[in-house]
C-alpha positions as CSV (number, residue, x, y, z in Angstrom):
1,X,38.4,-44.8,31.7
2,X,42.0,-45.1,31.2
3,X,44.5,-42.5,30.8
4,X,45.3,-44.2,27.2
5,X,41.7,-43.9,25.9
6,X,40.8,-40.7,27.5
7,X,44.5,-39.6,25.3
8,X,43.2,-41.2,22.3
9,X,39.8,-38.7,22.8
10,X,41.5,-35.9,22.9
11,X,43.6,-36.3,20.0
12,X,40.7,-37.1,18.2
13,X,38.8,-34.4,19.2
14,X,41.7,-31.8,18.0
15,X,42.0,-33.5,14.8
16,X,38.6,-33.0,14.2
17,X,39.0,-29.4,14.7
18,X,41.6,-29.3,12.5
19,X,39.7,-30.9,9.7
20,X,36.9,-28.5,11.0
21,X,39.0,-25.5,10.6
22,X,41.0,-25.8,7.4
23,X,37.3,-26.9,5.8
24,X,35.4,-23.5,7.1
25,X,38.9,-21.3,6.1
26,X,37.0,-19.4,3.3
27,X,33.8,-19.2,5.0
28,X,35.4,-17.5,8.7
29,X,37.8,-15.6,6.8
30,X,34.3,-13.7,5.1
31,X,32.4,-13.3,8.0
32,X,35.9,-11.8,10.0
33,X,36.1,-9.3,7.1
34,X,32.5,-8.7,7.3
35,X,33.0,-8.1,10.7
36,X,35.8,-5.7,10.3
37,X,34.0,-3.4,7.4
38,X,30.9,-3.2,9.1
39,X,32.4,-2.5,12.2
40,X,34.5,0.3,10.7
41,X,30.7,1.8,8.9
42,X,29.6,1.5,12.6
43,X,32.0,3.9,13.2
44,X,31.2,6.4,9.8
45,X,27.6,6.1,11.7
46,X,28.6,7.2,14.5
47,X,30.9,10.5,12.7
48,X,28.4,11.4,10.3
49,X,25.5,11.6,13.3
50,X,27.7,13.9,14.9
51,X,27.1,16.3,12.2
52,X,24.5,15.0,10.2
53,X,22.1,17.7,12.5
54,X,23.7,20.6,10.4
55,X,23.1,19.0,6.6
56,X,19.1,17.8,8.2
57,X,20.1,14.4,7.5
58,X,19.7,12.0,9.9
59,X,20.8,7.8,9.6
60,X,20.2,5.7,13.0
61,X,23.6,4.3,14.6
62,X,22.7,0.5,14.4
63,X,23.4,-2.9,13.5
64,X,21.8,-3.3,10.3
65,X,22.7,0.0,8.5
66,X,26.3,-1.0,9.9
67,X,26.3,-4.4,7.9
68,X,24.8,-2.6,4.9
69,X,27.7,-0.4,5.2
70,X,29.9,-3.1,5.7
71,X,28.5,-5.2,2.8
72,X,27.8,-2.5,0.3
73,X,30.7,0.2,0.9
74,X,30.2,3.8,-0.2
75,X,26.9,2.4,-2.6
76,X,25.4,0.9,0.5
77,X,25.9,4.9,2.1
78,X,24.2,6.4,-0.9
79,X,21.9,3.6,-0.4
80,X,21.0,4.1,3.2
81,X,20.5,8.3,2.6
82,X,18.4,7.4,-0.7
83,X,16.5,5.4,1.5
84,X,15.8,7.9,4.1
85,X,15.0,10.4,2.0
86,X,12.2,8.3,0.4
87,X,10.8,7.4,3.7
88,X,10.4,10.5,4.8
């Protein structure tokens, strides 16, 4: 393969990731905010199971009640403790 060619593939291959990237802007820009909300309800978890013993609630510190937290906000909170207290 010549150094030419193997040039040419390369440039191609970044252009394509540019196309790539400026079409999936919206989409990767949700999922990072996503992503930063539902780690920051990871972390309200993780505070209010510090002293959820002394109100006898108790949510797990996990994944999915994270992304609902993350998703949802406060509502998704009321959510999760509405749906504890029905399940119990």
């Amino acid at each position: 393969m010549s150094p030419l060619s193997e040039y040419a593939a390369w440039c191609l291959a970044g252009l394509l990731l540019c196309v790539a990237l400026l079409l999936l802007r919206r989409p990767a820009a949700r999922l990072l905010r996503l992503a930063l909300r539902s780690s920051v309800g990871l972390a309200v978890l993780a505070l209010f199971s510090q002293v959820s013993h002394l109100l006898g609630i108790s949510l797990g510190v996990n994944l999915v009640n994270a992304l609902i937290l993350g998703a949802l906000g406060i509502p998704g909170f009321g959510l999760l403790l509405m749906l504890q207290w029905v399940l119990q």
